[in-house]
C-alpha atoms as a printed R data frame, in Angstrom:
    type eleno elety resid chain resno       x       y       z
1   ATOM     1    CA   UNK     A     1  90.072 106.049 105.840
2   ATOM     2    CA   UNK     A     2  92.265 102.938 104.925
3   ATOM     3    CA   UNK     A     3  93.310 102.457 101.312
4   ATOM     4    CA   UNK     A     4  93.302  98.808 101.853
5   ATOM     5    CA   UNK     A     5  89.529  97.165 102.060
6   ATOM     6    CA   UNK     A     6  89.814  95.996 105.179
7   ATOM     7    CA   UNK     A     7  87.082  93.793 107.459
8   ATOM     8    CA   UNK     A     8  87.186  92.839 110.746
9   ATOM     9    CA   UNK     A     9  85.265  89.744 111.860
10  ATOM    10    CA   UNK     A    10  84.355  88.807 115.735
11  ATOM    11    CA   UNK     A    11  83.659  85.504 116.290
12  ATOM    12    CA   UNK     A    12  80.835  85.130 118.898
13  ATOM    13    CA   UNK     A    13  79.146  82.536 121.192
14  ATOM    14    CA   UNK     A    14  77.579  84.221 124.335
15  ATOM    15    CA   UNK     A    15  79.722  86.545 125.490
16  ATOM    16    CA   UNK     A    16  78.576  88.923 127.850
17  ATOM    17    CA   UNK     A    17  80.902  91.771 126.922
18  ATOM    18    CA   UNK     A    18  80.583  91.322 122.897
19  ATOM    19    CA   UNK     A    19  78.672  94.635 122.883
20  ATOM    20    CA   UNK     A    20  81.447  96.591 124.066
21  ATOM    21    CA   UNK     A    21  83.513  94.401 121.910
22  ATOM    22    CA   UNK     A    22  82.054  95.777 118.651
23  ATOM    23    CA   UNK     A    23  81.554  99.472 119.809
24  ATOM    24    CA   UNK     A    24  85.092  99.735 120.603
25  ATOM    25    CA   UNK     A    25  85.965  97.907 117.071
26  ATOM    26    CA   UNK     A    26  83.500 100.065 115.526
27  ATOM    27    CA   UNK     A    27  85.633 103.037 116.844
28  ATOM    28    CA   UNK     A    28  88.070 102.160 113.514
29  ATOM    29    CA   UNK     A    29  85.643 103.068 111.276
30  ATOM    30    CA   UNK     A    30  86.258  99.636 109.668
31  ATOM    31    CA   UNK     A    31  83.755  96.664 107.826
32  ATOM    32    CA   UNK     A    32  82.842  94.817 110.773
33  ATOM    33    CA   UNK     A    33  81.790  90.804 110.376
34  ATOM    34    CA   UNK     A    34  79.959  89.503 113.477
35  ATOM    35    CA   UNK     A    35  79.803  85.705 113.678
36  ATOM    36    CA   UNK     A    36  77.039  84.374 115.677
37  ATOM    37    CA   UNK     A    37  77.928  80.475 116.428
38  ATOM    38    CA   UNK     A    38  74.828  79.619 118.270
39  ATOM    39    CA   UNK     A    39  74.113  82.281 120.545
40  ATOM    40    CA   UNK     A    40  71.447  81.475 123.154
41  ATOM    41    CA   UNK     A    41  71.673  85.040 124.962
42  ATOM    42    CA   UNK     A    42  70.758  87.591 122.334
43  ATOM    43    CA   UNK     A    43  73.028  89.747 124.098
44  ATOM    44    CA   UNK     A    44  75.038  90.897 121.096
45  ATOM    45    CA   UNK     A    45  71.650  91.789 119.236
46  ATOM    46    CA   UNK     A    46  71.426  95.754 120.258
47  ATOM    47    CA   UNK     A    47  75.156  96.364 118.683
48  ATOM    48    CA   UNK     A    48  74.648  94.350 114.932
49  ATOM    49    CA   UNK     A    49  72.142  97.492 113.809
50  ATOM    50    CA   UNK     A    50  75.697  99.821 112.572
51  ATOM    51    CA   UNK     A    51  75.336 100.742 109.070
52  ATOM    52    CA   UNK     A    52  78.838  98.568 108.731
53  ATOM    53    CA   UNK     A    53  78.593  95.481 110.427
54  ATOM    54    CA   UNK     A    54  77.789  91.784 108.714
55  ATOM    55    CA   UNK     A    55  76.144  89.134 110.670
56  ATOM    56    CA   UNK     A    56  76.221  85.779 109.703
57  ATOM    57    CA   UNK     A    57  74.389  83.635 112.389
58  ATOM    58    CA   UNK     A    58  75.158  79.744 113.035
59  ATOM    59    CA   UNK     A    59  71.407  77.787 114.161
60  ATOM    60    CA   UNK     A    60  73.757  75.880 116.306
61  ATOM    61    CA   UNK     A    61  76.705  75.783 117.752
62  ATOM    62    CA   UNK     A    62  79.401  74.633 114.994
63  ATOM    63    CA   UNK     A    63  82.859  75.473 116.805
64  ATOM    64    CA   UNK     A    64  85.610  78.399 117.336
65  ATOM    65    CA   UNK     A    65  87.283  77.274 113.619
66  ATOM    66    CA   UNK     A    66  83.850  77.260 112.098
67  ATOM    67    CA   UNK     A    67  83.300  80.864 112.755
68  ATOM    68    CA   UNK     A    68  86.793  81.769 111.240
69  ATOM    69    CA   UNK     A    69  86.500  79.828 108.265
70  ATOM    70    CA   UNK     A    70  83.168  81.511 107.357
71  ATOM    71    CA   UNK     A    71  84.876  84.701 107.998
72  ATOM    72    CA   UNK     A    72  87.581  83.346 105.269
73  ATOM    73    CA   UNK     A    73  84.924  82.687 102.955
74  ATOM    74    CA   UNK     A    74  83.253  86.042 103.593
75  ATOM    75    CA   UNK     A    75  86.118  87.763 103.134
76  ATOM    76    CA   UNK     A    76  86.979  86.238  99.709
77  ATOM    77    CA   UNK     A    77  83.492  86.488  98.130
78  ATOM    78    CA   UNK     A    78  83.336  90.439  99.389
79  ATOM    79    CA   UNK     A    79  86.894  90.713  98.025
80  ATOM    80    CA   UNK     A    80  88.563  92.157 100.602
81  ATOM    81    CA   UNK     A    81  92.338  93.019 100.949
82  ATOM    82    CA   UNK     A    82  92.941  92.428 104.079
83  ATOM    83    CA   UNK     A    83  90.970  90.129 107.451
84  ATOM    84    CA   UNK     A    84  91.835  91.069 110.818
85  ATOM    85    CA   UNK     A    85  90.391  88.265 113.089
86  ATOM    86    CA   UNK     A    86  89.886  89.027 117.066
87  ATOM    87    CA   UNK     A    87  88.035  86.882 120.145
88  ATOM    88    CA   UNK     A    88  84.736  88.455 121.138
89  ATOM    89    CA   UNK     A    89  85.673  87.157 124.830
90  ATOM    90    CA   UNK     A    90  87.233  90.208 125.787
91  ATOM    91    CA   UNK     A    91  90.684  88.307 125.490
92  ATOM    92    CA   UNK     A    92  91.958  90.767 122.989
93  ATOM    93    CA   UNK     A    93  92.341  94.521 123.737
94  ATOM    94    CA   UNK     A    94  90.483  96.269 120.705
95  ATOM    95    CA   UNK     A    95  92.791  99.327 120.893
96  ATOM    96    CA   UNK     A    96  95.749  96.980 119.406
97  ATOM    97    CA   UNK     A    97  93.752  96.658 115.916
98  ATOM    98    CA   UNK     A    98  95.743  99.917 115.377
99  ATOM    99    CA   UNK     A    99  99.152  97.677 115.867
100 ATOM   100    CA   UNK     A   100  98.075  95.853 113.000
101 ATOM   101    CA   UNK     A   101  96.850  98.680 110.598
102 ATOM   102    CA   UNK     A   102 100.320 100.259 111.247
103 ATOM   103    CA   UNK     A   103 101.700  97.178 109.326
104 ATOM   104    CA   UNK     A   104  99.460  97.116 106.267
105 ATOM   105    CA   UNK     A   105 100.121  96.709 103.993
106 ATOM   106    CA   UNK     A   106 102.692  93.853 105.072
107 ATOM   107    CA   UNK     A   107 105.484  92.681 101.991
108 ATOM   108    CA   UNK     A   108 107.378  90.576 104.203
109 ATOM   109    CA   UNK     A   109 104.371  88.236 105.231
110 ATOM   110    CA   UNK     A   110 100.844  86.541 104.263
111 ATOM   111    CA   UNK     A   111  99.550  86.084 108.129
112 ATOM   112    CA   UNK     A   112 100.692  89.088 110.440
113 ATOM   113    CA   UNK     A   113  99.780  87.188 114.112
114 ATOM   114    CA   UNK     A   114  99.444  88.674 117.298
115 ATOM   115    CA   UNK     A   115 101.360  86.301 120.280
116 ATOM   116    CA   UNK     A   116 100.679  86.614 124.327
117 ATOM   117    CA   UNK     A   117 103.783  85.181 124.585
118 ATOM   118    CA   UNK     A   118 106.442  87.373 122.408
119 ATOM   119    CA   UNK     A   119 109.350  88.956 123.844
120 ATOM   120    CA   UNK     A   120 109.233  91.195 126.020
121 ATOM   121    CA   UNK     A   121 105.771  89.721 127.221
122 ATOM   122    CA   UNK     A   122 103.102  92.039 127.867
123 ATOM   123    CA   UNK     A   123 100.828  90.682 130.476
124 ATOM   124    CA   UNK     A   124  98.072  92.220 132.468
125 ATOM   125    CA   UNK     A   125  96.943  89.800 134.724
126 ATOM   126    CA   UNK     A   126  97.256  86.135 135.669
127 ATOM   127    CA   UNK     A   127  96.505  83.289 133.019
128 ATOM   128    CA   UNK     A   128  96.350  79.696 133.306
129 ATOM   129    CA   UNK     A   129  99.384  77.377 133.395
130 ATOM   130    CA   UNK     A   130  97.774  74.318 132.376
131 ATOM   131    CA   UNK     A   131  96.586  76.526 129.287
132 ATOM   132    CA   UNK     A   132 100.383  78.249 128.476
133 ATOM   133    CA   UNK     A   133 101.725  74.563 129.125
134 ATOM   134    CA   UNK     A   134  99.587  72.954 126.299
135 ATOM   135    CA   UNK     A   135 100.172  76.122 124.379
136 ATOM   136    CA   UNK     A   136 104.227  75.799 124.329
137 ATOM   137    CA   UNK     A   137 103.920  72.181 123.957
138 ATOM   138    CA   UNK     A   138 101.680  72.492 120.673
139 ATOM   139    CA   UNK     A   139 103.806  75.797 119.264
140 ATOM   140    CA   UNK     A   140 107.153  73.469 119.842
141 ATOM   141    CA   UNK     A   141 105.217  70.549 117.546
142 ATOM   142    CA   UNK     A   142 104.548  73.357 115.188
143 ATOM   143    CA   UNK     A   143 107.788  74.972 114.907
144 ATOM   144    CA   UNK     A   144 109.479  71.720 114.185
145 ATOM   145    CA   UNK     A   145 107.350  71.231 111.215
146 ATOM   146    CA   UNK     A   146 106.990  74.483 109.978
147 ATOM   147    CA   UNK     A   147 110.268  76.281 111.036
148 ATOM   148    CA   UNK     A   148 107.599  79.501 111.614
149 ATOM   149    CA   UNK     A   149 109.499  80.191 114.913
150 ATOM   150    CA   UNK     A   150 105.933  80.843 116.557
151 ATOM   151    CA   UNK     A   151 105.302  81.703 120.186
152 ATOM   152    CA   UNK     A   152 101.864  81.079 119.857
153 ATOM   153    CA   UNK     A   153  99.970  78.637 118.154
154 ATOM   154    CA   UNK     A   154  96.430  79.724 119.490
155 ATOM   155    CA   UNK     A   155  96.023  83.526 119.117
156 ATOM   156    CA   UNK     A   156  93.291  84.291 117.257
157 ATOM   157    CA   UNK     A   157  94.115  88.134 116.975
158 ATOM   158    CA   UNK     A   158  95.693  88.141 113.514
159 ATOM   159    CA   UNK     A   159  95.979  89.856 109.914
160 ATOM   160    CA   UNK     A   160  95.235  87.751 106.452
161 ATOM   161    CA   UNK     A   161  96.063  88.968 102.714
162 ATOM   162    CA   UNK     A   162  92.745  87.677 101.752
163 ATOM   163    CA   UNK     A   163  94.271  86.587  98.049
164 ATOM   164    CA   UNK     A   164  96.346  84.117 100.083
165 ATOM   165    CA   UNK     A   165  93.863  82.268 102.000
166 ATOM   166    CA   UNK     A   166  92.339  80.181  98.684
167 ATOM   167    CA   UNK     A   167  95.635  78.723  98.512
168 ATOM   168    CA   UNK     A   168  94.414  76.455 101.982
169 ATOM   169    CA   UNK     A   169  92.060  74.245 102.038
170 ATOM   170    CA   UNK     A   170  90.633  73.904 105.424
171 ATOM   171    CA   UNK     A   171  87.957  72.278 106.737
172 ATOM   172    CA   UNK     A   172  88.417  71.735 110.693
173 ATOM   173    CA   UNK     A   173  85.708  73.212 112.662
174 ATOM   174    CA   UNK     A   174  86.925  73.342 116.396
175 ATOM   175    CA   UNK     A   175  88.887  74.840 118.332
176 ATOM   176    CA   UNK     A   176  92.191  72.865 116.731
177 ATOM   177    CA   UNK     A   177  91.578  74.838 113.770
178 ATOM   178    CA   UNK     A   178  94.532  77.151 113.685
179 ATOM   179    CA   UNK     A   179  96.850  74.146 113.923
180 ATOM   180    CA   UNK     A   180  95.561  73.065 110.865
181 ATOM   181    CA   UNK     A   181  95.953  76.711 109.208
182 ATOM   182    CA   UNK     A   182  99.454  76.467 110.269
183 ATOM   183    CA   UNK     A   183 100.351  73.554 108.644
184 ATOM   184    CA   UNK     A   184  98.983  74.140 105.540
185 ATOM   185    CA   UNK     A   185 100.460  77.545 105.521
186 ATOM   186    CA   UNK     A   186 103.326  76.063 105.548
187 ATOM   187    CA   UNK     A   187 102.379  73.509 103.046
188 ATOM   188    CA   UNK     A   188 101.363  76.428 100.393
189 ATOM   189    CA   UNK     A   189 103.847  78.827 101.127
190 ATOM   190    CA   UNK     A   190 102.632  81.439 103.214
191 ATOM   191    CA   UNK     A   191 105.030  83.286 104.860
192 ATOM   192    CA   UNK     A   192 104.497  84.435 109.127
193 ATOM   193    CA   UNK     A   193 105.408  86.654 111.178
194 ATOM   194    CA   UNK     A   194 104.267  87.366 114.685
195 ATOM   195    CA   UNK     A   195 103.385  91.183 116.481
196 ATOM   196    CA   UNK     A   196 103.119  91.274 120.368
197 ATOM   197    CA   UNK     A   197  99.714  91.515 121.910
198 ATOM   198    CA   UNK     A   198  98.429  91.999 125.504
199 ATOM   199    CA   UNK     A   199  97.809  88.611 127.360
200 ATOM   200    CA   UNK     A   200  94.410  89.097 128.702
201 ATOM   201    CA   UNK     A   201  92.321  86.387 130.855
202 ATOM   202    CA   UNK     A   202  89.579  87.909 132.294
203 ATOM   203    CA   UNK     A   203  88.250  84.681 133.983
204 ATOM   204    CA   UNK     A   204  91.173  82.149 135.344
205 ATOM   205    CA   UNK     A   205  88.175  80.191 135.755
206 ATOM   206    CA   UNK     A   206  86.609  79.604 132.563
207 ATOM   207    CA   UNK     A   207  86.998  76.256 131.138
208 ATOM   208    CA   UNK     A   208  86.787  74.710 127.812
209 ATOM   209    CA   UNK     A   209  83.052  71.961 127.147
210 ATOM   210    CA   UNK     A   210  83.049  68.649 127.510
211 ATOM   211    CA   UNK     A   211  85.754  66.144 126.241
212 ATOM   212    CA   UNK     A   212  88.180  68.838 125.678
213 ATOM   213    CA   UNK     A   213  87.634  70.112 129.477
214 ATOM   214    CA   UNK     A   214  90.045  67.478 130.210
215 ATOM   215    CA   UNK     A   215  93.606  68.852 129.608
216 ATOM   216    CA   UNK     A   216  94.832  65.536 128.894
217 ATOM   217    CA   UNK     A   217  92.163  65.147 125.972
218 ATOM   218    CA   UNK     A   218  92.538  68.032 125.029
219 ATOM   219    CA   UNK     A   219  96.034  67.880 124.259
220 ATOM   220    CA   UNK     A   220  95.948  64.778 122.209
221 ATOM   221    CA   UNK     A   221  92.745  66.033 120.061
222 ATOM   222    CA   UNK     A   222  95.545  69.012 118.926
223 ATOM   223    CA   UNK     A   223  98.379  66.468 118.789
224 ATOM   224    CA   UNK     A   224  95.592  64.397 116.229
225 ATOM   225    CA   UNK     A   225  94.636  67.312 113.833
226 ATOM   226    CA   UNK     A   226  98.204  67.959 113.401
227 ATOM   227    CA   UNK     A   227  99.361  64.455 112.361
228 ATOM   228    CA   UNK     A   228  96.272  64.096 110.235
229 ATOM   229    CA   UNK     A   229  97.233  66.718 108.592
230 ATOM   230    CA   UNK     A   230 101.106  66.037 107.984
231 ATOM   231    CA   UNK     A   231  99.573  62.940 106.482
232 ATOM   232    CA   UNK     A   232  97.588  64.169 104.224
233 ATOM   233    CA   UNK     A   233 100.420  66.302 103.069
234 ATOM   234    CA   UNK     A   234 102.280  63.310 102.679
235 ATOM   235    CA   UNK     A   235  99.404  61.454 100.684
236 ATOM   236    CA   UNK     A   236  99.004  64.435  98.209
237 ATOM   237    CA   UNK     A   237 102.401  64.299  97.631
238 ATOM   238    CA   UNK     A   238 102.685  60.564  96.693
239 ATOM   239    CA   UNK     A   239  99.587  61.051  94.431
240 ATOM   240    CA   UNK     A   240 101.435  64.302  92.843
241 ATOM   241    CA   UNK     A   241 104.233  62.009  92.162
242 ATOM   242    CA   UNK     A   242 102.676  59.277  91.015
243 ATOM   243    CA   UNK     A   243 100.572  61.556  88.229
244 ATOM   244    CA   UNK     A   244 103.855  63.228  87.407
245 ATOM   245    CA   UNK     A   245 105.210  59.648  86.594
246 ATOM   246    CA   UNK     A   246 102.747  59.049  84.804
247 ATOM   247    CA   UNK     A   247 102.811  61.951  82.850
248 ATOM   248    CA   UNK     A   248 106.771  61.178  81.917
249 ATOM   249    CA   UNK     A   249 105.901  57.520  81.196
């Protein structure tokens, strides 16, 4: 048994191996959260009757960032230590939760996040190019901002101090969420460090919906969320100054 209160959520939208998912999370003896965005398939029904696990379910289909900032929310209101976050695609081996319980409780960061892409890479199997390409292009953007020295902006396996995450404000519900999260991170503080985790595609084939199917699109939808963001960071910070003037005069 952990010291720290500890809760594991699974984000979840038809995935046909989400039961084994959960099983083999289960296998930590940790509080699991299962978020349902919109499953049509039912198929993750027959694993969410364990004593532990949370469901929260989405009607519809709200997005990827949706499902993790409900897991934020859940995870402050149950006042939990710590949130470990991983895909319920099968993209994330289960087995390396225990890389991330090693580390807690971290001192040295607020966000422990797993990267595909560390040195010395650990890869499996084949993944997509066009995917890594967009990936390195969007972690360079980030880096430049943030000085994180991230190798990847888009894992979702990764470790919270829960008393951190009120300190962001977010409120993007795709899949450009965690661009977001990084730059208000870096806005509030929060301090990053990165673990290496297996890169695992189990279909090269599999392909984002509509607009964002287009890599192209795609691209400049992340490119968008990030300078809306830096602006807003900018705004705040004139209005800051402006009351602090104020406030002197």
């Amino acid at each position: 048994m952990h010291k720290n209160k500890i809760l594991v959520s699974i984000p979840v939208f038809n995935e046909a191996d989400v039961s084994d998912i959960i099983q083999r999370v289960n296998n930590f003896h940790l509080d699991i959260l299962v978020v349902d965005d919109g499953s049509t398939n039912g198929l993750h029904k027959e694993s969410i009757n364990l004593r532990n696990i949370h469901v929260i379910t989405h009607q519809r289909n709200l997005g990827y960032g949706k499902t993790i900032l409900d897991a934020f929310t859940f995870a402050r209101k149950n006042e939990y230590d710590y949130l470990l976050t991983i895909d319920g695609d099968g993209q994330h081996e289960p087995q390396e939760i225990s890389l991330f319980l090693k580390e807690i409780p971290f001192y040295d960061c607020d966000i422990l996040s797993g990267s595909r892409y560390y040195f010395p890479a650990r890869t499996d199997n084949e993944f997509p190019q066009e995917r890594y390409l967009i990936n390195k292009e969007i972690t360079g953007i980030i880096n430049r901002i943030t000085r994180f020295n991230l190798t990847d902006t888009f894992c979702g396996f990764k470790a919270y101090k829960v008393e951190k995450l009120k300190l962001m404000h977010l409120t993007e519900y795709g899949y450009g969420m965690p661009l977001q999260l990084w730059i208000q991170a870096w806005k509030s503080g929060l301090r990053v460090r990165e673990i290496p985790v297996k890169l695992i595609y189990k279909d090269l084939l599999k392909q984002f919906k509509g607009t964002l199917k287009n890599p192209v699109t795609r691209l400049n939808y992340y490119k968008n969320i990030i300078e809306k963001e830096i602006t807003n960071t900018v705004q705040n910070d004139i209005e800051i100054r402006k009351t602090r003037m104020k406030m002197i005069l």
